[in-house]
TIGU-97101 format. One line per field, with one value per residue: residue in three letters; x, y, z of N, C-alpha, C in turn. Coordinates in pm, 1 decimal, m for minus. Atoms other than C-alpha are relative to their C-alpha. Example, Ala and Ser with C-alpha at 12.3 -4.5 7.8 and 13.67 -1.06 7.14 Angstrom:
residuo (ALA:SER)
n_x (89.0:m82.0)
n_y (m119.0:m119.0)
n_z (0.0:m6.0)
ca_x (1230.0:1367.0)
ca_y (m450.0:m106.0)
ca_z (780.0:714.0)
c_x (90.0:m77.0)
c_y (120.0:109.0)
c_z (0.0:73.0)
This chain:
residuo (UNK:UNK:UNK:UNK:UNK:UNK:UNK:UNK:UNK:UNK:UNK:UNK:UNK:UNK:UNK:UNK:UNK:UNK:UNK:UNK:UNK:UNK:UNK:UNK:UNK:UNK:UNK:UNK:UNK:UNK:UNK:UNK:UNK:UNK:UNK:UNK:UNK:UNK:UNK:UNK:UNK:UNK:UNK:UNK:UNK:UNK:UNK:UNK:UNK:UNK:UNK:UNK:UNK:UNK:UNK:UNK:UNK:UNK:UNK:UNK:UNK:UNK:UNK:UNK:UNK:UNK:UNK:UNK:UNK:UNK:UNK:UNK:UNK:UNK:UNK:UNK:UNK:UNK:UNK:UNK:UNK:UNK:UNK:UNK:UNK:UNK:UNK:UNK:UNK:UNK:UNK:UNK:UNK:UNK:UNK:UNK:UNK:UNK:UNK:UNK:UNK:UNK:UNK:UNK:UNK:UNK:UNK:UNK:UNK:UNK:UNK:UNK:UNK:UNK:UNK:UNK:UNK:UNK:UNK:UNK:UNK:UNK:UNK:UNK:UNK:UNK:UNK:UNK:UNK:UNK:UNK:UNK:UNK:UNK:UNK:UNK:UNK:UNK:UNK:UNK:UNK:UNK:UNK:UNK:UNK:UNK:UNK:UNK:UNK:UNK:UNK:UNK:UNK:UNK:UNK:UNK:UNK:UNK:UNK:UNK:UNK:UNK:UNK:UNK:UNK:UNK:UNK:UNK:UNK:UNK:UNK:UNK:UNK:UNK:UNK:UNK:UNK:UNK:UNK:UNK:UNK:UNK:UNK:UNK:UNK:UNK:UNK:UNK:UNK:UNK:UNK:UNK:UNK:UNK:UNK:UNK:UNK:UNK:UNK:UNK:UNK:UNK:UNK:UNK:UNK:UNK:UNK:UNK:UNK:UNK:UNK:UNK:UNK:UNK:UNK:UNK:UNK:UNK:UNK:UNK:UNK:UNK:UNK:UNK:UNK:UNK:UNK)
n_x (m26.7:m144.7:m48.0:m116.0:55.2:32.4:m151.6:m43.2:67.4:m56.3:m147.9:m41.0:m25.4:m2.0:m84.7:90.4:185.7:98.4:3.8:43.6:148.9:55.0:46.4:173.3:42.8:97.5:23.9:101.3:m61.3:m53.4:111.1:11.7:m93.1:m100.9:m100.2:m130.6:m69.3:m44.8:6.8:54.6:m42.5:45.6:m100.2:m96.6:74.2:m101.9:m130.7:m16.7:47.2:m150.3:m94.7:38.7:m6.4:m149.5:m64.4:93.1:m22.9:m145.6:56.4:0.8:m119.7:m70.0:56.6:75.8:m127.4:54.2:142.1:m4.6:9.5:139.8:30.5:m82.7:96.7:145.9:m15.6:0.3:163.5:97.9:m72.9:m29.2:113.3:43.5:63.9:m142.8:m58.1:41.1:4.2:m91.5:25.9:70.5:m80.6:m103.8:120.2:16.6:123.4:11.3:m86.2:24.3:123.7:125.8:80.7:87.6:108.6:m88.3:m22.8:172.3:67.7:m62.3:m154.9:m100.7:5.9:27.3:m71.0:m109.3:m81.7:m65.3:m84.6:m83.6:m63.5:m109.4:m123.3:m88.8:m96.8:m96.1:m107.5:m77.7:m118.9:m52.8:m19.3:m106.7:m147.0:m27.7:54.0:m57.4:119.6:178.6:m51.1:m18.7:176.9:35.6:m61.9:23.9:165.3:132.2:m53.5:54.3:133.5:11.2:m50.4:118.0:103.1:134.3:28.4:m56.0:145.9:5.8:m75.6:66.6:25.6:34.7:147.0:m21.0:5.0:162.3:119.0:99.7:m12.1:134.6:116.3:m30.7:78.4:m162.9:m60.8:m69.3:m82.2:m72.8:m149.9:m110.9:m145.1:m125.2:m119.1:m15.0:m155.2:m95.4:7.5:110.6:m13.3:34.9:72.8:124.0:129.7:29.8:194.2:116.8:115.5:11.9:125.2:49.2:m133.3:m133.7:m93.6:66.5:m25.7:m73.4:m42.7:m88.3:m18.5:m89.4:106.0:68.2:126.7:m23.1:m43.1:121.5:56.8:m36.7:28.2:75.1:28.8:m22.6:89.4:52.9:m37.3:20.3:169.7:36.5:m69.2)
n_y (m136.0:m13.5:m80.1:m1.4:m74.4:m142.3:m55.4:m8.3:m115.4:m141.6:11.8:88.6:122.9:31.8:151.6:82.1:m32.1:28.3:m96.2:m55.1:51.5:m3.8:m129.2:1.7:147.0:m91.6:107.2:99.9:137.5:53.0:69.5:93.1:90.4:1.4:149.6:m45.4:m94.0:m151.0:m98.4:m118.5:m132.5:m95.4:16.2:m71.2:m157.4:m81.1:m24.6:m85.1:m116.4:m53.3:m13.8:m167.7:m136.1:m57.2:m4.8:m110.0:m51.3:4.9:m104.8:m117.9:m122.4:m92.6:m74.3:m83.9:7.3:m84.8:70.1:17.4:118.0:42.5:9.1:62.6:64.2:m59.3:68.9:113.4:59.3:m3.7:110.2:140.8:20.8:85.4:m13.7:m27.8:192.0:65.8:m13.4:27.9:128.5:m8.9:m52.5:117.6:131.3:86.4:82.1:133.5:153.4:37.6:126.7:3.1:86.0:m6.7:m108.1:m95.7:m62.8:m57.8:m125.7:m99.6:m31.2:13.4:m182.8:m31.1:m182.7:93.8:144.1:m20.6:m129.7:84.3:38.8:m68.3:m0.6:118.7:m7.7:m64.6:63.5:116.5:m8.7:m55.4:172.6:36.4:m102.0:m160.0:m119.6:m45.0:57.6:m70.9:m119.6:m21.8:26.9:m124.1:m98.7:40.2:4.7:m61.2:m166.8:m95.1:m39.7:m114.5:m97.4:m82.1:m67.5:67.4:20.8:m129.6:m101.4:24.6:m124.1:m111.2:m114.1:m98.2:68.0:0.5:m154.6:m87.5:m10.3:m46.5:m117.9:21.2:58.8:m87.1:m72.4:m70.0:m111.0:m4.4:68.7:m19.8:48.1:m51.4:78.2:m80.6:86.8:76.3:m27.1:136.7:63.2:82.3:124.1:m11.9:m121.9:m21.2:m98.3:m51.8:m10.8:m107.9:m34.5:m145.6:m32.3:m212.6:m93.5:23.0:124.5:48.5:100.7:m15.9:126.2:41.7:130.2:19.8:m75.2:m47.3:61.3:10.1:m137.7:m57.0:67.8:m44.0:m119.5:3.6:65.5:m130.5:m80.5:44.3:24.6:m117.1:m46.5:109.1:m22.8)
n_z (50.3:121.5:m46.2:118.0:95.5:m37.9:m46.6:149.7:m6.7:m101.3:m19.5:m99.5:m1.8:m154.7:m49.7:m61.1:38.9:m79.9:m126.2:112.8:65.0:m118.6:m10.2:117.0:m42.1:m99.9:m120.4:92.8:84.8:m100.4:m88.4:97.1:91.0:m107.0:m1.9:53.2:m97.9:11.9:m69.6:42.0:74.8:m104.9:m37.7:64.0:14.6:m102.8:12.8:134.4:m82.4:m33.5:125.4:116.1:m45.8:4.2:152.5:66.8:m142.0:42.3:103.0:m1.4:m69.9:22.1:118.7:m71.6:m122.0:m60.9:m55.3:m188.8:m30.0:13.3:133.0:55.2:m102.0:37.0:129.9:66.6:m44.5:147.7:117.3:m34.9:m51.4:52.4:113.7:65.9:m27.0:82.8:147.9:52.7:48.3:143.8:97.8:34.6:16.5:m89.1:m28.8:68.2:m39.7:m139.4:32.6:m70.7:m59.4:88.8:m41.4:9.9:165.7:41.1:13.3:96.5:m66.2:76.6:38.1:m112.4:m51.3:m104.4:73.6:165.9:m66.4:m116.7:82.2:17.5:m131.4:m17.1:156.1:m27.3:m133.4:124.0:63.3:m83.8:m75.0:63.4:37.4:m37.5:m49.2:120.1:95.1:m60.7:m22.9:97.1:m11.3:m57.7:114.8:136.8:m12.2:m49.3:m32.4:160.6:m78.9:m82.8:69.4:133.5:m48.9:m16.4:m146.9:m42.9:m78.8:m181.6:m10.6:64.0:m125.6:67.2:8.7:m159.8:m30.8:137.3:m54.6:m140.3:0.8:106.9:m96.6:m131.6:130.5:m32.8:151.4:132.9:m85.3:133.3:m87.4:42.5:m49.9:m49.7:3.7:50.4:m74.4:69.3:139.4:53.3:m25.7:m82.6:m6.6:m134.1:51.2:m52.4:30.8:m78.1:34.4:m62.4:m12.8:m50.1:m8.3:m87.2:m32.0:m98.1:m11.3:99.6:m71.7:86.0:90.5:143.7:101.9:m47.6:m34.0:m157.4:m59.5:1.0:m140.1:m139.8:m15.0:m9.7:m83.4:m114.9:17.8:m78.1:m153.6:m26.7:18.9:m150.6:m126.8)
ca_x (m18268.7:m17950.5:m17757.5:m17456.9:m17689.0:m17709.9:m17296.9:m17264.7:m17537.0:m17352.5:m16956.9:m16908.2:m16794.2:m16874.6:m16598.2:m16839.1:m17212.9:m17364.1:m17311.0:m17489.5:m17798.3:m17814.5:m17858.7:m18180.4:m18337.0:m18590.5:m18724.7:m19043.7:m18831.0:m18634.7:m18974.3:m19019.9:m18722.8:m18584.2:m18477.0:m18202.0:m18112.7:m18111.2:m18027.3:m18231.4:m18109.0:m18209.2:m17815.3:m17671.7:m17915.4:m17754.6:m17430.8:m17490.0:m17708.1:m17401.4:m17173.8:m17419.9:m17438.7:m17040.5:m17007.8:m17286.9:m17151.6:m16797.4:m16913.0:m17086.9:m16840.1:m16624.2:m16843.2:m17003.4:m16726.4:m16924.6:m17243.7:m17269.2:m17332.8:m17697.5:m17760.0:m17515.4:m17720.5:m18079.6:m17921.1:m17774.1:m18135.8:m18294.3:m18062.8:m18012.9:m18405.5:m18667.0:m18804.8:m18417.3:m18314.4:m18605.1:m18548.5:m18224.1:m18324.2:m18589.3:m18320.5:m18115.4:m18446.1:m18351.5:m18682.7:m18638.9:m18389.8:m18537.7:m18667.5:m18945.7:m19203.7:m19486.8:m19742.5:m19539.3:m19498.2:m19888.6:m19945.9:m19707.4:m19368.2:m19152.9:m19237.7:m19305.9:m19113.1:m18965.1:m18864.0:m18670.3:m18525.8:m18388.8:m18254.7:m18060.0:m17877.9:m17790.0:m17679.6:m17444.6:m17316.3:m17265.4:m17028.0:m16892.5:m16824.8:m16706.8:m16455.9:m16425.8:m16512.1:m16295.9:m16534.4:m16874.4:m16746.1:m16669.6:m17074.9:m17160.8:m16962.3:m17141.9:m17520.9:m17595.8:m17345.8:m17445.4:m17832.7:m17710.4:m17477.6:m17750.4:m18008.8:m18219.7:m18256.2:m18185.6:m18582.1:m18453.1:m18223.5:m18447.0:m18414.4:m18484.7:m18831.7:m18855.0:m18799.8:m19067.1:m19315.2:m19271.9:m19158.1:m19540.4:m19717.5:m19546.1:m19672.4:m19233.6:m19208.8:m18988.8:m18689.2:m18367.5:m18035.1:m17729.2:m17366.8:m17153.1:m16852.2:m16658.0:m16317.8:m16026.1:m15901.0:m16130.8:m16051.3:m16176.2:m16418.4:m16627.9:m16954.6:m17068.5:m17457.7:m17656.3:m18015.2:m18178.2:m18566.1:m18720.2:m18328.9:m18197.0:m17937.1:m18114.8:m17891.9:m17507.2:m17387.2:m17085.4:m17045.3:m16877.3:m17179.3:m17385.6:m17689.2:m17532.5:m17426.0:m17786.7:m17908.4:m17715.8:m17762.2:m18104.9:m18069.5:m17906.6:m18189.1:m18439.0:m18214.7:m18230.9:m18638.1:m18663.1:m18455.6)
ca_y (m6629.6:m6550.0:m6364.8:m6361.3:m6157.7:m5871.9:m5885.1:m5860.2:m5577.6:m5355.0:m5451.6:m5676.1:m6002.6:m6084.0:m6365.2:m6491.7:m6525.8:m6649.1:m6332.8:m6136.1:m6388.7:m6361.8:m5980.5:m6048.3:m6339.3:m6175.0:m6351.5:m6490.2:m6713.7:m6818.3:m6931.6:m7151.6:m7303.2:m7363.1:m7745.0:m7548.2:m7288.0:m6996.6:m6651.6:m6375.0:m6011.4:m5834.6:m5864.7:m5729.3:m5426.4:m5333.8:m5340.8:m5175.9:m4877.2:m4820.1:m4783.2:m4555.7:m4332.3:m4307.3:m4323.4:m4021.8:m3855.4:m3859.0:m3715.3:m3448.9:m3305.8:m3282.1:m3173.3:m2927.0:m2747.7:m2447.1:m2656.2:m2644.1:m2963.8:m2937.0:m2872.7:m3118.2:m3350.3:m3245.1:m3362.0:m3669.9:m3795.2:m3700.5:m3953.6:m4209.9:m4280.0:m4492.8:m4303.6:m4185.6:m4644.7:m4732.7:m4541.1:m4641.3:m4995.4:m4942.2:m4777.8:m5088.1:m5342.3:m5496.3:m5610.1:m5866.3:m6057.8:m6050.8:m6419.3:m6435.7:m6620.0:m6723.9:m6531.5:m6260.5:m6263.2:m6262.4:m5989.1:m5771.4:m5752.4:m5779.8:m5354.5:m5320.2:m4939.5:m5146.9:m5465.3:m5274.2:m4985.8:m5284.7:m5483.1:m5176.5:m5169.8:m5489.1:m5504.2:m5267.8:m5472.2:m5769.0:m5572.4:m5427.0:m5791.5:m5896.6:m5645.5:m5363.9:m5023.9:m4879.1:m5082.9:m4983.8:m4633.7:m4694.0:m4821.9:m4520.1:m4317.6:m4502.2:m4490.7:m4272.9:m3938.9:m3836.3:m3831.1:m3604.0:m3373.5:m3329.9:m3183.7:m3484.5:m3427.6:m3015.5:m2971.1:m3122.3:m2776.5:m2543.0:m2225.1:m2011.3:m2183.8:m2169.8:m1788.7:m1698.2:m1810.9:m1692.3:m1356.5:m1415.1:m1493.0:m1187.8:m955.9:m846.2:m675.1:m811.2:m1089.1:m996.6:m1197.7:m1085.1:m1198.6:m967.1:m1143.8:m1357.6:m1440.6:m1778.6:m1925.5:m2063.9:m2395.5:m2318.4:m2032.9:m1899.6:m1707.7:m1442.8:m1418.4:m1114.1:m1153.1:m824.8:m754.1:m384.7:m333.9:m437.6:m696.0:m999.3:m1243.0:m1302.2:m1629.4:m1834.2:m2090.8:m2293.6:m2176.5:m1944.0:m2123.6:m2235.6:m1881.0:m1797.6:m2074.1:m2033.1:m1655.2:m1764.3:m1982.3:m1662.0:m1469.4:m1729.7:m1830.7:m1441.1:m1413.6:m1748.6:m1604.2)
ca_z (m8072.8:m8317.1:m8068.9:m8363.8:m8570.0:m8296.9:m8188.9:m8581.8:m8574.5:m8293.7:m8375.5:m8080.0:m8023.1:m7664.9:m7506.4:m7325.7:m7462.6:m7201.0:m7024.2:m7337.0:m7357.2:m6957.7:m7017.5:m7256.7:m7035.8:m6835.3:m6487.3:m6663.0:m6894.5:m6599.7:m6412.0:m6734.7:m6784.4:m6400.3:m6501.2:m6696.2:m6443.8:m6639.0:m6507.1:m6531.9:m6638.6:m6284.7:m6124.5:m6443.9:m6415.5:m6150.2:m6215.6:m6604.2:m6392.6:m6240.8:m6561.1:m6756.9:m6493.0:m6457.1:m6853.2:m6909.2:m6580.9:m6733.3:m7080.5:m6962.7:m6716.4:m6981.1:m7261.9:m7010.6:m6811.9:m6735.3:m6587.5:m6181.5:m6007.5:m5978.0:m6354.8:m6437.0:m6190.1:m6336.6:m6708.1:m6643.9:m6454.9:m6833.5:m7004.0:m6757.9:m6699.2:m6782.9:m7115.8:m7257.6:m7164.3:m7402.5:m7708.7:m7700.9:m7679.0:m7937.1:m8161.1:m8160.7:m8167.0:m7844.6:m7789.1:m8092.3:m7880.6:m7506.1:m7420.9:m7237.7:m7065.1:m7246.8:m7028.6:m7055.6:m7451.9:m7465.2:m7306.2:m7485.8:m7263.8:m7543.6:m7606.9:m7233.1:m7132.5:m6809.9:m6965.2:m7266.6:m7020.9:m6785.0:m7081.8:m7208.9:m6874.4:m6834.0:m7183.9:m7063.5:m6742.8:m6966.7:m7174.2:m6868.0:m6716.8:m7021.7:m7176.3:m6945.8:m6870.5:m7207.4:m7425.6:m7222.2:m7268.6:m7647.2:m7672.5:m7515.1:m7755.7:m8074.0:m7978.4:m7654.7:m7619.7:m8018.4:m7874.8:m7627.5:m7845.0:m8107.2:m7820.4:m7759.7:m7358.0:m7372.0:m7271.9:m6908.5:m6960.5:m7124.4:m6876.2:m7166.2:m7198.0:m6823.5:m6795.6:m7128.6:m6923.2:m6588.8:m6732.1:m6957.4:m6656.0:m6440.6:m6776.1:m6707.3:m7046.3:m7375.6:m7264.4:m7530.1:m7520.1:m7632.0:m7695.1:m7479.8:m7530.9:m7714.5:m7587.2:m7632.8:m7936.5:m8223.4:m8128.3:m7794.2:m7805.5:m7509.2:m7533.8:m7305.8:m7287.8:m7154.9:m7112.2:m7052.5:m6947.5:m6918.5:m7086.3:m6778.2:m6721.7:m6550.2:m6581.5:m6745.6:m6848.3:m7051.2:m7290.5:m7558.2:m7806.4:m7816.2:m7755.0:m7400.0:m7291.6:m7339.5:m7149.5:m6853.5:m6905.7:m6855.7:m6579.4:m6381.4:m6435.7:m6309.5:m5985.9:m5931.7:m5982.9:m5693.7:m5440.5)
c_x (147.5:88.4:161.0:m34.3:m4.7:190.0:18.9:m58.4:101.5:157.6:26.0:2.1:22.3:146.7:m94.0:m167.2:m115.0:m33.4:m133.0:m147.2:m61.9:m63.4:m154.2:m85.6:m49.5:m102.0:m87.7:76.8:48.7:m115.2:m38.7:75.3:85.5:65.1:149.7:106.6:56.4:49.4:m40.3:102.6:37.6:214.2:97.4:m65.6:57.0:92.2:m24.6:m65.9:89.8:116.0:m54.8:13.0:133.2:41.2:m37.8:83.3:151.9:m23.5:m36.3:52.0:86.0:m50.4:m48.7:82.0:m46.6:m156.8:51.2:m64.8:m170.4:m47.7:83.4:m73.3:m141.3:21.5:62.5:m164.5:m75.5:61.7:6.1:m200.5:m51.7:m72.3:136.0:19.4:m113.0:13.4:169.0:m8.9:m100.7:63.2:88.6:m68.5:81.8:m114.9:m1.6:69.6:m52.9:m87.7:m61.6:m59.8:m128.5:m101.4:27.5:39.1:m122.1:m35.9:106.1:167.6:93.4:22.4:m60.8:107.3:125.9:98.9:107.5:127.0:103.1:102.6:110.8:123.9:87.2:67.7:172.8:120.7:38.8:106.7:114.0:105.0:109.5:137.5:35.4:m83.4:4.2:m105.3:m127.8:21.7:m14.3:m167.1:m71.2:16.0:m85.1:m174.0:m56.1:93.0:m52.1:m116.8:37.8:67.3:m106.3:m134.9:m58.1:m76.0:23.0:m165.1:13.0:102.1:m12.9:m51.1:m49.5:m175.7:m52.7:m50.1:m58.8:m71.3:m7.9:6.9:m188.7:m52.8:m8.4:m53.8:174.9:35.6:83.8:141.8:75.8:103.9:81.6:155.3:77.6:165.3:44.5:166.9:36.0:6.0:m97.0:m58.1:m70.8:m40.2:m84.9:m78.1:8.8:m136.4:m44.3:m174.5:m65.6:m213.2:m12.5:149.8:69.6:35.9:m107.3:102.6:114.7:68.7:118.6:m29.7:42.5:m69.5:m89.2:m139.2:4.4:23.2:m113.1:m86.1:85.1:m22.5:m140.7:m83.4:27.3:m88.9:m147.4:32.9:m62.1:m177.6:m25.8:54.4:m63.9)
c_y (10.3:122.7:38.1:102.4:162.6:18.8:22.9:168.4:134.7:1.1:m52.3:m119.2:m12.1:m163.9:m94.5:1.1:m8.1:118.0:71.8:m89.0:36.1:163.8:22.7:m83.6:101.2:m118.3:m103.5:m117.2:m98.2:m104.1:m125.7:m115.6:m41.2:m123.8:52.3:78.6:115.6:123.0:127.8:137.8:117.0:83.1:124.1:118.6:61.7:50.0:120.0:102.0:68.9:58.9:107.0:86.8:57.5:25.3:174.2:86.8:76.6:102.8:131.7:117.4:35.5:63.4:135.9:102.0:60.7:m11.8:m31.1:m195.7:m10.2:m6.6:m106.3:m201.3:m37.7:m99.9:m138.2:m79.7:33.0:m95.8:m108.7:m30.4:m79.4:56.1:m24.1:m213.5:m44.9:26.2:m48.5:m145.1:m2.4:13.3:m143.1:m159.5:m97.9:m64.6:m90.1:m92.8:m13.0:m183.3:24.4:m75.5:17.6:105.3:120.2:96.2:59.2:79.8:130.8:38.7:36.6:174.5:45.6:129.3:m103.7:m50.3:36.3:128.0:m136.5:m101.2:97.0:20.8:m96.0:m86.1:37.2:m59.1:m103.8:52.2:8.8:m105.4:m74.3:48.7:105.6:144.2:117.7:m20.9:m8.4:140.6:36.0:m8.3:99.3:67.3:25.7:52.2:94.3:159.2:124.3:31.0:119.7:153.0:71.0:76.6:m82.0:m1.6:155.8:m5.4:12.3:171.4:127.7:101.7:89.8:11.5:54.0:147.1:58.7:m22.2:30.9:130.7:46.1:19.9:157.9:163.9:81.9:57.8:m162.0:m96.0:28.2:m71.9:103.2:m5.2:143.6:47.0:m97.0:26.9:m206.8:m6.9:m53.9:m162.8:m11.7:127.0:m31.0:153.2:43.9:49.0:96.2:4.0:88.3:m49.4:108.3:44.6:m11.0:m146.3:m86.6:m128.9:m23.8:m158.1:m71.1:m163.7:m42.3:33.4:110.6:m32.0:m31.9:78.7:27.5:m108.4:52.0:153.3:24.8:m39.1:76.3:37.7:m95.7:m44.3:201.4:m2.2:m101.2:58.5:160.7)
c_z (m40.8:63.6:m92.2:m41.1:115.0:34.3:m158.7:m53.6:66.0:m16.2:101.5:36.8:180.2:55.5:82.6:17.2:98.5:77.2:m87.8:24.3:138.0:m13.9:m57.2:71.2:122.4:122.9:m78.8:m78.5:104.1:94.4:m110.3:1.6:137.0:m5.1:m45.8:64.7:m91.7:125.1:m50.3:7.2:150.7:61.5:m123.9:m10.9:71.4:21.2:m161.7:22.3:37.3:m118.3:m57.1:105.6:m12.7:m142.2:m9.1:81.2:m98.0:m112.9:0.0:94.5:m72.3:m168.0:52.6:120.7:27.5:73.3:175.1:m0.9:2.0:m131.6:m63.8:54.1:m89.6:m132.5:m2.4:34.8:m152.4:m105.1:75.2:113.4:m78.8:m203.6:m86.3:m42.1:m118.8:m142.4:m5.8:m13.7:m106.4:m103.8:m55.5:m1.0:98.1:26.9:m86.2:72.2:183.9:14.5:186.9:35.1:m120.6:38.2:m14.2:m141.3:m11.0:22.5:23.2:79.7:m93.4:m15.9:176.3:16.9:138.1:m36.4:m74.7:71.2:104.0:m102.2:m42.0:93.8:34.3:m100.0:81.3:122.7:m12.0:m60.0:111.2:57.6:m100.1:m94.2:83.0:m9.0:m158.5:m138.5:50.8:m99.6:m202.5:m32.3:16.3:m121.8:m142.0:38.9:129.6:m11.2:m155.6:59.7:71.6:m45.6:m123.5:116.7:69.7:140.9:20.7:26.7:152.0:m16.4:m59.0:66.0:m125.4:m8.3:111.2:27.1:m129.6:112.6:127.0:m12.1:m95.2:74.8:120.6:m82.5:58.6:m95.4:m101.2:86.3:m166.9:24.5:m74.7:m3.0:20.7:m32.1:m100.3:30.7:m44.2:m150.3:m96.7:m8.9:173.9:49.1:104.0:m8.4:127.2:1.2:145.1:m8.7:100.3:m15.6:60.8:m53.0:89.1:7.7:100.6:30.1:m104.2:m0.2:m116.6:m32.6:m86.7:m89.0:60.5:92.0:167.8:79.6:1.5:109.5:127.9:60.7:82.7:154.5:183.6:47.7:83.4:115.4:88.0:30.2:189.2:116.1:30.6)
């Protein structure tokens, strides 16, 4: 496999390849090939598990300054899981370069959900190993934090969603938001979100957009309903 053709693909020139092919080299091959003494992928999963969480972790504390620790919690577990780990290896056709065992190819590993979520990680603890934390971080930057700035994981944070239907279910009347507020510079604007049911206040909440002042507005309003 033309591991050139994928550091050429992503902008990276690994110093040390072996680390890079070890990240793609899944046990099965290893059970094949033990005259050679490969090393399977498992080790660097571990370590590149570790990294995304502190990369994502990092990101959205400071993309997210008005997010508590449990919601902040809730969203990275929707990015650093097994569905989020495969489309990003899908996105970047990792599965063309994993080697494999033969039994293993045959019956379909190569697009296995596991296999492709454990590869993306230990991608990551290869770079980690071999350049640093700075250049994980930059990786991050290029292929997973855009995903998360464009929406792609806001359903794990969809209180608005959340509170339609239990205010649907409770027959609670008409749910309205409303920006209260709007306060700081335009360079650093902060929303004020009122969402009202029956007209009354249920719940008030802030954010750098609107859209997030309304969630959290939202997320008031359902802590309030639970308690």
């Amino acid at each position: 496999m033309n591991f050139s053709q994928l550091q050429q693909k992503l902008g990276i020139e690994f110093h040390n390849e072996k680390l890079l092919k070890q990240a793609f080299t899944h046990s099965s091959y290893v059970n094949e090939h033990r005259k050679k003494q490969f090393q399977d992928n498992e080790r660097l999963e571990f370590l590149g598990d570790a990294v995304l969480e502190l990369g994502v972790s990092q990101y959205l504390f400071r993309e997210y300054p008005n997010m508590e620790e449990g919601e902040l919690t809730k969203f990275r577990a929707s990015i650093v899981c097994e569905p989020s780990l495969v489309s990003f290896a899908t996105d970047l056709d990792f599965g063309a370069f994993i080697l494999l065992g033969k039994g293993e190819e045959m019956t379909g590993g190569r697009s296995r959900p596991a296999l492709l979520a454990d590869v993306f990680e230990a991608f990551i603890g290869a770079l980690y190993l071999d350049q640093g934390f700075d250049v994980s971080i930059n990786f991050l930057e290029k292929y997973v934090y855009p995903k998360i700035s464009k929406g792609a994981f806001s359903h794990a944070m969809d209180y608005k969603s959340q509170l339609q239907e239990l205010v649907q279910r409770s027959k609670n009347g008409v749910i309205v938001y409303s920006i209260s507020e709007e306060r700081g510079p335009a360079h650093n604007r902060e929303f004020v979100a009122d969402v009202l049911i029956h007209n009354q206040v249920a719940g008030t909440g802030v954010g750098r957009t609107k859209k997030e002042a309304e969630q959290r507005a939202a997320k008031k309003a359902l802590d309030s309903y639970n308690t």
